[in-house]
C-alpha positions as CSV (number, residue, x, y, z in Angstrom):
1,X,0.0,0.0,0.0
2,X,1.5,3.6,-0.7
3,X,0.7,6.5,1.0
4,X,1.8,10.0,1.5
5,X,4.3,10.7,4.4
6,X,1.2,12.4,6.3
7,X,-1.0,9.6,5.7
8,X,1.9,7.5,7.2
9,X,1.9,9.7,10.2
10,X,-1.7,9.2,10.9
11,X,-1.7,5.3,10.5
12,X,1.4,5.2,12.6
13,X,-0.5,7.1,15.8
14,X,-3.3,5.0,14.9
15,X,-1.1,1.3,15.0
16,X,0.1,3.1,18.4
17,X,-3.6,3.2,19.8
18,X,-2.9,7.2,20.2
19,X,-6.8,8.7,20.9
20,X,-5.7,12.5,21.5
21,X,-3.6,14.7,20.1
22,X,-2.7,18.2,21.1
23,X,-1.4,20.9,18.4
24,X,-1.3,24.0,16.6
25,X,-1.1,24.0,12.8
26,X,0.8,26.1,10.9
27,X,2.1,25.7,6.9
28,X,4.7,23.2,7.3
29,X,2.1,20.2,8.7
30,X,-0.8,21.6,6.8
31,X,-0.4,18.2,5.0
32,X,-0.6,16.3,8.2
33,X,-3.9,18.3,9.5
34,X,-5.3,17.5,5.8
35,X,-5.2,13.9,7.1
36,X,-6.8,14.5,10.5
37,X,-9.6,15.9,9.0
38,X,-10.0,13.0,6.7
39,X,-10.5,10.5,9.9
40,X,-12.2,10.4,13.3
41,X,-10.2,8.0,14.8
42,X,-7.5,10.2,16.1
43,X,-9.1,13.1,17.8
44,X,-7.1,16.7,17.8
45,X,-7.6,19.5,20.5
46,X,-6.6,22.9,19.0
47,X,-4.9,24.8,21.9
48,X,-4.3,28.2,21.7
49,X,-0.6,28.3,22.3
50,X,2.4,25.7,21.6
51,X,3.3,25.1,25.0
52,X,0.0,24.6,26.0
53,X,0.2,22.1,23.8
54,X,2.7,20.1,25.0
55,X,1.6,20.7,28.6
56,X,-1.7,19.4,28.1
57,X,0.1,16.4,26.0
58,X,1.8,16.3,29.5
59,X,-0.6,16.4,31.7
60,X,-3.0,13.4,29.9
61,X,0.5,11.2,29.7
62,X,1.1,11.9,33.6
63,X,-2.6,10.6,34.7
64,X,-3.2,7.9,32.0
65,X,0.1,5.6,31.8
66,X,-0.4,6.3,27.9
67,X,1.9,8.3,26.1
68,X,1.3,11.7,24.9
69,X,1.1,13.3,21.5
70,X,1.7,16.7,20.7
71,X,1.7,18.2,16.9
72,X,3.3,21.5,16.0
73,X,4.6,23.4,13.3
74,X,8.0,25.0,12.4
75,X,10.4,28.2,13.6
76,X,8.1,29.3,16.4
77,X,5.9,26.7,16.6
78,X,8.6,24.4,17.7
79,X,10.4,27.6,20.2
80,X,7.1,28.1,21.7
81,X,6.8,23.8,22.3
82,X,10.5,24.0,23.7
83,X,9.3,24.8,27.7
84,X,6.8,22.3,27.6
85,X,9.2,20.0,26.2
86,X,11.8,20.7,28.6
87,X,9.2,20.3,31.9
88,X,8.5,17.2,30.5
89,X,12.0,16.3,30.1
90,X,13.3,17.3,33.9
91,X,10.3,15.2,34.7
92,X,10.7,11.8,33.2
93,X,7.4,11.9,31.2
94,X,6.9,10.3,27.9
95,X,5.7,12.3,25.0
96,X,6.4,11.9,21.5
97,X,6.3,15.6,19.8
98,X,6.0,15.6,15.9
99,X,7.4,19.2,14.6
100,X,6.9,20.5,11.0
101,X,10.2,21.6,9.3
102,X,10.6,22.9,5.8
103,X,11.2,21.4,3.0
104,X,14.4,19.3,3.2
105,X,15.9,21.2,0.2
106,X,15.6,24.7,2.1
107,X,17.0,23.3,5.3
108,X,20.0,25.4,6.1
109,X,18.9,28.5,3.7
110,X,17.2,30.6,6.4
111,X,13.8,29.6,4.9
112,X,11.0,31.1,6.4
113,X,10.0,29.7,9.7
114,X,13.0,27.3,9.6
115,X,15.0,26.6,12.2
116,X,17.4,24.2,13.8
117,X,14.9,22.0,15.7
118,X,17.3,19.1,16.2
119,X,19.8,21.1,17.5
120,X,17.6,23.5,19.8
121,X,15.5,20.4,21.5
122,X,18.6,18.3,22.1
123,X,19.5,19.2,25.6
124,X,15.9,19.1,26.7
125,X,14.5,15.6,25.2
126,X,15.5,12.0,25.4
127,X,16.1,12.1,21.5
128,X,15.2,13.5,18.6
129,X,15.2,12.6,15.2
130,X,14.7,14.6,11.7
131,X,13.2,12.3,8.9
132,X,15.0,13.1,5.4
133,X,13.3,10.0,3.6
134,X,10.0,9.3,3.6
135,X,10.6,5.5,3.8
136,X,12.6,5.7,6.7
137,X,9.1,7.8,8.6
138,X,7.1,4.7,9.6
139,X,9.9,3.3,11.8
140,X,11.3,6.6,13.3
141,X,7.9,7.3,14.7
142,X,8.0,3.6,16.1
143,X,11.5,4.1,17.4
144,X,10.1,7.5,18.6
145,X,6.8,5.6,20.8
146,X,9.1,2.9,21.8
147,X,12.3,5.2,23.5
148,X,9.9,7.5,25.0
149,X,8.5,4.7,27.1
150,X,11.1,2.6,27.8
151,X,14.1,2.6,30.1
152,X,13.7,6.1,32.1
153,X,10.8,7.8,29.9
154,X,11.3,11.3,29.0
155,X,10.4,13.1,25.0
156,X,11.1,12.2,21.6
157,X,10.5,14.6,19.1
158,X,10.4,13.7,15.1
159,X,11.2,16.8,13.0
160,X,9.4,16.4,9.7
161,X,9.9,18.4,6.7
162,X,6.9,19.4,4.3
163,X,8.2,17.5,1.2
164,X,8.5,14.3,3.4
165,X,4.9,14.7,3.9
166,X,3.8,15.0,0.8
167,X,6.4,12.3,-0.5
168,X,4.8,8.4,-1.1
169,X,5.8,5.4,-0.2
170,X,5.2,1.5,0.2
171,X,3.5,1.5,4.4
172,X,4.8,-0.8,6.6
173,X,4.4,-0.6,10.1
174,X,7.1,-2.6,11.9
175,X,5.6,-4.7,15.1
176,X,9.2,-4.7,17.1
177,X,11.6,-2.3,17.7
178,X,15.8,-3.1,17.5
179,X,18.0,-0.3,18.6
180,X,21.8,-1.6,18.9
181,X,23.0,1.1,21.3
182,X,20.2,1.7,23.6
183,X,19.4,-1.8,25.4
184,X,18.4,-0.1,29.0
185,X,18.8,-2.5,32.2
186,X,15.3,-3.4,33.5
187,X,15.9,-6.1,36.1
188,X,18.2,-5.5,39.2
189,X,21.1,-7.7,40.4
190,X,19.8,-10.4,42.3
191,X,22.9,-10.0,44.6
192,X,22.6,-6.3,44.9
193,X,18.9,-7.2,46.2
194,X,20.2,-9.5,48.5
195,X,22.3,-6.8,50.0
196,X,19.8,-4.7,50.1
197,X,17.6,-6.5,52.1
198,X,19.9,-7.6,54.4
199,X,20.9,-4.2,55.1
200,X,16.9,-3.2,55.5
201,X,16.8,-5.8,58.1
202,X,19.7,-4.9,60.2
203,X,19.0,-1.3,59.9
204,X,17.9,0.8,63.5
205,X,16.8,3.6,62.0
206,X,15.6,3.1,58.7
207,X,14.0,5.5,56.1
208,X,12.4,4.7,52.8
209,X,12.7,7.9,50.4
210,X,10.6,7.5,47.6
211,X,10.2,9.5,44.4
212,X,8.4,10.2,40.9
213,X,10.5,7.0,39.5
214,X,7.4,5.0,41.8
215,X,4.6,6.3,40.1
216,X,6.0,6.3,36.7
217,X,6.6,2.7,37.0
218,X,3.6,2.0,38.6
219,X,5.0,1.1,41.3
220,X,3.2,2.3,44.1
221,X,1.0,-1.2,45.4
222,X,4.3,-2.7,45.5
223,X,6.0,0.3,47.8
224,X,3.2,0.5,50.1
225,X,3.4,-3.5,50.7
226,X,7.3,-3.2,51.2
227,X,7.1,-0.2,53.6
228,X,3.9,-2.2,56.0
229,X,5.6,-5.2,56.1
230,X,8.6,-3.7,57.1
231,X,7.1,-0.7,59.4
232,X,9.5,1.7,58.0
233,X,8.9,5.9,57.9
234,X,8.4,7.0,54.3
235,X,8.8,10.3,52.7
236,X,7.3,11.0,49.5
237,X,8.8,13.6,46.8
238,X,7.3,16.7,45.0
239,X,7.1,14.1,42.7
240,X,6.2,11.2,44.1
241,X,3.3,12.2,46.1
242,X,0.6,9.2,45.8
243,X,3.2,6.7,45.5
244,X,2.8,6.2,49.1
245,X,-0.6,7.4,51.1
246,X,-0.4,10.9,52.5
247,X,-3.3,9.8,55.0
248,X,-1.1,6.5,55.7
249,X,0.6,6.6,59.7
250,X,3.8,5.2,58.6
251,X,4.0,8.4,55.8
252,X,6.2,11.2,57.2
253,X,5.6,13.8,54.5
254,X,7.3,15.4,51.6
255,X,11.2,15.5,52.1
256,X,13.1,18.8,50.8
257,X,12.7,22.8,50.8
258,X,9.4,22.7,52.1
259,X,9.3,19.3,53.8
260,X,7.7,18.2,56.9
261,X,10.3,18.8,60.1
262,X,9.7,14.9,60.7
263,X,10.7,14.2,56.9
264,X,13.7,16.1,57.1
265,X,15.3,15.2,60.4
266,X,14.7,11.3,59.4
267,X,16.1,11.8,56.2
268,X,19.0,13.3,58.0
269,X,19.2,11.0,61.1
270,X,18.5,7.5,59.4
271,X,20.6,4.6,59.4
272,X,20.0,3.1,56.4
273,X,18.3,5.1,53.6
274,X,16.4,3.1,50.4
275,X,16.2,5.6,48.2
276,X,13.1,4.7,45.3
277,X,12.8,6.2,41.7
278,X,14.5,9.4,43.3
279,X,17.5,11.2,42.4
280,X,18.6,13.4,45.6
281,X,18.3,16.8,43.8
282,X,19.2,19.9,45.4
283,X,15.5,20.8,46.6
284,X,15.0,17.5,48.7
285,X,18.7,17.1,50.4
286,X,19.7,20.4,50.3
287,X,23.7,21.3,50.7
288,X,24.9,18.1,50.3
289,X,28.0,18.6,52.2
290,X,25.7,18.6,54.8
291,X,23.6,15.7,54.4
292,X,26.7,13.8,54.2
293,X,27.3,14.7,57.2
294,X,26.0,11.7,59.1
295,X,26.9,8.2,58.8
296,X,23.9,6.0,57.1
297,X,24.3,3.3,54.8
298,X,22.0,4.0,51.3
299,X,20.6,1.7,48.6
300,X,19.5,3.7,45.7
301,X,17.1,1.9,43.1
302,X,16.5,3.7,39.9
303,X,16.2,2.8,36.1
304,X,18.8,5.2,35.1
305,X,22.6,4.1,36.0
306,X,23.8,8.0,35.5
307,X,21.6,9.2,38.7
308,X,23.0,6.9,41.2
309,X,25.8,8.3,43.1
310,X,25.5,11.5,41.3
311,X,25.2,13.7,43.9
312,X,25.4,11.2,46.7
313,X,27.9,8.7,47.3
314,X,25.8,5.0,47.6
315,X,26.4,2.2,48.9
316,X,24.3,-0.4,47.2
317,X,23.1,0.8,44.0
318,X,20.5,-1.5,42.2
319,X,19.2,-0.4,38.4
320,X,16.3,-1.8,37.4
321,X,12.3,-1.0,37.4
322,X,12.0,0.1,40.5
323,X,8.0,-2.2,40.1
324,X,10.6,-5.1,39.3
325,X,13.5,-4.7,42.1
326,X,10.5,-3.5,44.7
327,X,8.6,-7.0,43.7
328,X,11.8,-8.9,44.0
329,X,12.5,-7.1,47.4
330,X,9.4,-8.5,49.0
331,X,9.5,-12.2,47.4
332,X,13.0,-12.4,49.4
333,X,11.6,-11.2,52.8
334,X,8.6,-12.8,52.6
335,X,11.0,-16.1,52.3
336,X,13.4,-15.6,55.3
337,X,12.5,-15.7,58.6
338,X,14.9,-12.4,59.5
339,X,12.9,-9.2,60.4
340,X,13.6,-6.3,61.8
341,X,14.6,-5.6,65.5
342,X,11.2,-4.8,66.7
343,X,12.9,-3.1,69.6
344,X,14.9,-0.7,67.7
345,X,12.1,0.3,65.2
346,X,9.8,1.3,68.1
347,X,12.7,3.4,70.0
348,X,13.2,5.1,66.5
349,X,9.4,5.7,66.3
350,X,9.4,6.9,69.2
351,X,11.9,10.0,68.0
352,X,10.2,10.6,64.9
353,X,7.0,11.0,66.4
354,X,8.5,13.5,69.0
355,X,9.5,15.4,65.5
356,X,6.3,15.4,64.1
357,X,4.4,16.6,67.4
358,X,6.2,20.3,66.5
359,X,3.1,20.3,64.2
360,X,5.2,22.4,61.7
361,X,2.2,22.9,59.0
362,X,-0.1,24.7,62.0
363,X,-1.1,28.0,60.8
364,X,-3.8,30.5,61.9
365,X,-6.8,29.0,61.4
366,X,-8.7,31.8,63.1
367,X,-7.6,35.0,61.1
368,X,-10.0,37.3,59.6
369,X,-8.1,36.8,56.9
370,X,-8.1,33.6,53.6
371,X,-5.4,31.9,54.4
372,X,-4.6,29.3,51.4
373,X,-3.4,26.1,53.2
374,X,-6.6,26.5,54.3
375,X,-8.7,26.0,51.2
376,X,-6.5,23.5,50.0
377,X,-7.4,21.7,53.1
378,X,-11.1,22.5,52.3
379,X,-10.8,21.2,48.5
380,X,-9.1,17.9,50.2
381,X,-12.1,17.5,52.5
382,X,-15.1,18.1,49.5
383,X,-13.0,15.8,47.2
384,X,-12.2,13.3,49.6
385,X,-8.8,13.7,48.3
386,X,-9.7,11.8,44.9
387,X,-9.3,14.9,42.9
388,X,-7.1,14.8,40.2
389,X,-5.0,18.4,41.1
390,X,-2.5,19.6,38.9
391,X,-0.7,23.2,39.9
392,X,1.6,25.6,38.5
393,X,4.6,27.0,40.5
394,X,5.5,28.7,43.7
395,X,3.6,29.1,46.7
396,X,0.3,27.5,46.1
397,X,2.2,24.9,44.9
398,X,3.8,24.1,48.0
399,X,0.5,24.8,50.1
400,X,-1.0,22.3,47.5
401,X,1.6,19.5,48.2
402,X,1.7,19.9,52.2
403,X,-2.3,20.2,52.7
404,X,-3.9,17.8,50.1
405,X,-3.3,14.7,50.8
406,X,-2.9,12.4,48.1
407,X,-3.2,8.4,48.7
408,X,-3.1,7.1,44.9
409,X,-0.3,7.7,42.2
410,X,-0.9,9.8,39.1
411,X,-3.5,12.3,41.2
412,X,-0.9,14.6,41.3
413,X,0.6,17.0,38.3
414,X,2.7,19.5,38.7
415,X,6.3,21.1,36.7
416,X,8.8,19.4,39.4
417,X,12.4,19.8,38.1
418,X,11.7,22.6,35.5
419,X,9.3,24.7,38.0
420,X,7.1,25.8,35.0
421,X,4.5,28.7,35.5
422,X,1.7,28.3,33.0
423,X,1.8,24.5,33.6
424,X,-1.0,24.2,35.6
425,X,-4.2,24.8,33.4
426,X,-3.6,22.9,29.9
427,X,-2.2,20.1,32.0
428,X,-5.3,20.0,34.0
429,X,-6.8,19.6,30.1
430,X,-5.1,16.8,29.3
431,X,-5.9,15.3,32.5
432,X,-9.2,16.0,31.8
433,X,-9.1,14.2,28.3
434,X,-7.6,11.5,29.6
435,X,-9.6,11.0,32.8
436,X,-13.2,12.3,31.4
437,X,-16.1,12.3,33.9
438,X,-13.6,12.9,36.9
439,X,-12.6,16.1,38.6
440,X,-9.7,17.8,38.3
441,X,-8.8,20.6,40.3
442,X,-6.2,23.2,38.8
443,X,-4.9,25.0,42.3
444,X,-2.7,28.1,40.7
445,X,-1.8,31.9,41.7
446,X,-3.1,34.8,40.0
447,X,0.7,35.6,38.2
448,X,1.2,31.6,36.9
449,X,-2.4,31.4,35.6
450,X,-1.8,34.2,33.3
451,X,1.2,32.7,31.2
452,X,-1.1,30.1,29.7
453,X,-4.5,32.3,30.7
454,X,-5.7,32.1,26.7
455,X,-6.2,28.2,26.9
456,X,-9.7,29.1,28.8
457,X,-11.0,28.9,24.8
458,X,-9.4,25.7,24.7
459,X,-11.3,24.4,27.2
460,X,-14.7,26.2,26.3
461,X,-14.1,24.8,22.6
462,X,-13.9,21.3,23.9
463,X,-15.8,20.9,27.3
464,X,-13.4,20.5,29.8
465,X,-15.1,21.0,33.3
466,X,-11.7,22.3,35.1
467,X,-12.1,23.4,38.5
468,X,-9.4,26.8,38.9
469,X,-8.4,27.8,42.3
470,X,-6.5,30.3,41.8
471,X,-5.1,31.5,45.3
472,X,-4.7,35.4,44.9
473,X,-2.1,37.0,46.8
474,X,-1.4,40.0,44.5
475,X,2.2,38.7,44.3
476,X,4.4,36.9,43.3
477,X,4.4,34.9,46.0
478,X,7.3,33.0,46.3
479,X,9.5,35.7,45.3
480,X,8.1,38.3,47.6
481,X,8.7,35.0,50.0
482,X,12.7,35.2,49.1
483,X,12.9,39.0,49.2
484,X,11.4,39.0,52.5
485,X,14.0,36.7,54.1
486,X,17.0,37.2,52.5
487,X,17.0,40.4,50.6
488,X,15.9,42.9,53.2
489,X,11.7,43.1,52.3
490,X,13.1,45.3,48.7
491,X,10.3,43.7,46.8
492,X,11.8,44.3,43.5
493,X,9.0,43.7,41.0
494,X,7.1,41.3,43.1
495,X,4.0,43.4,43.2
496,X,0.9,42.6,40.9
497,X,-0.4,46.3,40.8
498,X,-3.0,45.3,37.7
499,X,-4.7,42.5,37.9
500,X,-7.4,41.5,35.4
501,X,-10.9,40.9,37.1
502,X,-10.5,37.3,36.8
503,X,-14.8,36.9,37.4
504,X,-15.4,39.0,34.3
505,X,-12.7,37.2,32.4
506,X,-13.8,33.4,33.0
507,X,-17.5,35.0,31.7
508,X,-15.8,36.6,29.3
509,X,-14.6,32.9,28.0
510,X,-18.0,31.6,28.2
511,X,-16.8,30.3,31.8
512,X,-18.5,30.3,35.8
513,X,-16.6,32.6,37.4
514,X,-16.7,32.7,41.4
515,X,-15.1,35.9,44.0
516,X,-14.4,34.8,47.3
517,X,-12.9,37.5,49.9
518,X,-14.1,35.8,52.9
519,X,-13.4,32.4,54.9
520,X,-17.0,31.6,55.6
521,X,-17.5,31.9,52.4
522,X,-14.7,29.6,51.0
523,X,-16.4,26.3,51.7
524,X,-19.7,27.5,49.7
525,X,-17.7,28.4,47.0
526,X,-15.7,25.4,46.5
527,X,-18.9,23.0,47.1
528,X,-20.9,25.0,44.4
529,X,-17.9,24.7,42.1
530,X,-17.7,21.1,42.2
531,X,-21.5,20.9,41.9
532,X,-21.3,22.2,38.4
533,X,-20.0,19.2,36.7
534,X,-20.0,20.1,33.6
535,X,-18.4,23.5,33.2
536,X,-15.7,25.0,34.0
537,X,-15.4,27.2,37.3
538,X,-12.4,29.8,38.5
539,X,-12.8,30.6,41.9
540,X,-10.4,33.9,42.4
541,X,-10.0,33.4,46.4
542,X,-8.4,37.3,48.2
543,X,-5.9,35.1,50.1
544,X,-3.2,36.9,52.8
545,X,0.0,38.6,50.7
546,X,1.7,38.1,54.2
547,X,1.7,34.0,54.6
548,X,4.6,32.0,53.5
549,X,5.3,28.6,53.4
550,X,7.0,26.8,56.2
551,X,9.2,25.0,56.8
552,X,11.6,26.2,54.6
553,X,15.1,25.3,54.0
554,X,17.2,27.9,52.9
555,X,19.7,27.5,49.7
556,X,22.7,26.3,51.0
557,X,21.4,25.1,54.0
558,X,21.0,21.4,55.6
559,X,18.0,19.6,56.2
560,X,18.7,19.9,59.7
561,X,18.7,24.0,59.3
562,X,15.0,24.5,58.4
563,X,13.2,27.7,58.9
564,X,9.6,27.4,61.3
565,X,7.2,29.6,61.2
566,X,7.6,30.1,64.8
567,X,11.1,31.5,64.1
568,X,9.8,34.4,62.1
């Protein structure tokens, strides 16, 4: 059978089993859109920028286990994909992002809307291809599907050139995948497990410190099993919240910056560490100078050899799936009699639970004032924490993190390593595509919603019933945070001073939008918002410029050095 390289593309997201895809079009895929509109099995969600694009791609890959599509076109259409492509990137998420290019004959000439896609994208994706023969399409976009997924996911991007999609060829889509250089290790060493276990059972004061590596690999039934048998603390990442339950005793919190005081003095004070799917960046350990500090004995488990001993020296490193070495973990325990010393575990308990009676996430819950941990609390409560929440960055994402507790993986969806602004709302799109009939919550602040503020007709255009909470602090809050501690209160541009009328504008998009200035009134707001299931509601909640989030750990700083609100 021939067919023109943008049929080709379509058949090939069809063998894939893609449903959504979210793009832009410009002249340089006009061939490819000609083929969308030709079928209905592949369905397309015009967005109203590139990276929303992406970010919604995102989003529905982060909260399905399916891998997400994103279509745009050349020059700008490909600069304006490049944050999204990067968030995902930091993040480990799989996306495959086909970009038009021009015609392979102009490549090189400054054509209009050219430019170097390949060489722009490749420090921010797992790789990238650019197709110069249209018989060679078919199996890049395979390759493409199959690297994005396997081994520690991330982006692929195919860079397509008009003429290849207007070239014909004999179609053949291949059914297995052989790359010679790329064979990723997906089982662990049996005798690095052994280790590992042994150590976990001798251990005093032992810590499990588990990341987004868990709920990418769907991993998270088999970490809650390992952590009850064993009755071990566990501390849950930015990114790995729901890989563990938040409501669970044995859960100590998020670890890091803004971690719980118990989190942090565990992490610091442990014996043995099992480190899960995480890499120790610099917002969970801090200085790590300082973390290294005290003597403890650490197992790392990750699917990526080059982020074990990276940034900390370990002692038993395992790669593998972390599902697979987790799984293999428990068959071993569950067949020796060893367990561990009962008496030590309690004593160790015992400490932690002296940490976490500090109460370090108390705030004022009797100002006359919003406070926003507070409505995050509330949202938690009315969504029996179920909600699918994505966020953008800063504050309110830290307030969403420590208050909503989250007791299932892929519920949270938020810009962890790249600390995107404008990723909340077309994430919380492709969520909603992805999971349709459920709620999703975007919680945001009234500076991040605005970078991606147009995709409102996005979601009018295709029905997406988002839920926007978009705490309002006139600030920027974290910043104004920074400036007040360490640079004197000079709150250099930090100030909001013109605000939209966010009400009017949600109307103004064919939206519900909702004003809520005081806290009796928060609860009403939040419980009519959900009641409206199927539109779209932005709640602007007045929240208190003057709350900051606590603890903190300053940059530089040890995980033994946090900031309490109390110290303020």
């Amino acid at each position: 059978m021939e067919l023109t390289g943008a049929e080709i593309v379509l058949r090939c997201l069809q063998e894939e089993g893609v449903e959504h895809v979210f793009g832009y079009p410009g002249g340089s895929v006009l061939n490819i859109y000609d083929e969308f509109f030709k079928q209905d099995k592949v369905k397309h969600f015009l967005v109203r920028h590139e990276q929303g694009a992406v970010h919604a791609a995102d989003g529905y890959s982060r909260s399905s286990k399916r891998i997400g599509v994103a279509l745009v076109t050349s020059g700008p259409g490909v600069t304006n994909a490049v944050t999204g492509i990067a968030t995902a990137y930091m993040d480990s998420v799989p996306l495959v992002i086909l970009t038009g290019q021009v015609p392979t004959h102009a490549i090189g000439q400054d054509a209009f809307q050219e430019c170097d896609t390949v060489g722009i994208t490749r420090p921010c994706v797992k790789h990238n291809f650019l197709v110069k023969d249209v018989r060679q399409l078919a199996s890049t976009i395979k390759k493409a599907f199959y690297l994005a997924a396997t081994g520690r996911p991330g982006p692929v991007l195919v860079d397509i050139p008009k003429d290849i999609t207007q070239a014909r060829t004999e179609y053949a889509y291949p059914q297995t995948v052989q790359l010679r250089s790329y064979n990723p290790v997906t089982k662990g060493h049996q005798g690095q497990i052994r280790k590992a276990v042994q150590l976990l059972l001798e251990a005093k004061r032992p810590m499990v410190y588990a990341g987004g590596g868990v709920v990418l690999n769907d991993a998270a039934g088999e970490l809650t099993k390992l952590v009850r048998l064993l009755g071990f603390p566990c501390t849950t990442t930015l990114m790995g919240l729901g890989g563990y339950p938040g409501t669970d005793p044995l859960s100590v919190g998020m670890p890091g910056m803004h971690g719980t005081y118990e989190a942090n003095m565990a992490m610091q004070q442990c014996d043995v560490l099992l480190a899960v799917g995480a890499r120790f960046d610099d917002r969970v350990i801090g200085n790590p100078n300082h973390f290294n500090r005290e003597s403890r004995r650490i197992i790392h488990v990750d699917i990526d050899p080059s982020s074990i001993s990276k940034r900390v020296k370990v002692d038993i490193p395992i790669v593998g799936y972390v599902k697979d070495v987790v799984e293999e973990m428990l068959k071993q325990i569950e067949t020796i009699k060893e367990r561990p010393d009962l008496a030590a575990l309690a004593e160790w308990w015992k400490q932690i639970e002296e940490w976490r009676a500090k109460d370090c996430l108390r705030y004022d819950r009797k100002s006359d004032k919003i406070k926003p941990q507070s409505v995050v609390e509330k949202l938690c409560e009315l969504t029996q924490g179920k909600a699918f929440v994505t966020s953008d960055v800063g504050q309110h994402q830290m307030w969403a993190a420590q208050y909503y507790k989250f007791d299932q993986p892929r519920r949270w969806i938020n810009s962890g390593g790249l600390g995107t602004m404008g990723f909340g709302l077309p994430a919380a799109m492709g969520v909603q595509t992805a999971n349709p009939g459920q709620t999703v919550c975007c919680i945001t602040g009234e500076a991040s919603i605005q970078m991606c503020i147009q995709e409102l007709a996005t979601c009018k255009q295709y029905h997406l019933p988002i839920k926007i909470v978009n705490l309002n602090n006139r600030y920027l809050g974290m910043v104004r945070q920074w400036q007040e501690f360490f640079y004197g209160n000079r709150y250099a541009e930090s100030y909001m001073e013109s605000l939209p009328d966010f009400v009017r504008l949600a109307e103004a998009y064919g939206h519900v939008g909702l004003r809520v200035d005081r806290p009796q009134d928060v609860e009403g707001a939040l419980k009519e918002a959900l009641s409206l299931k199927d539109r779209l509601v932005f709640i602007d909640v007045i929240t208190d410029q003057t709350e900051n989030v606590f603890p903190m750990v300053a940059a530089g700083k040890g995980l033994s050095e946090m900031i309490l609100s109390e110290q303020i």
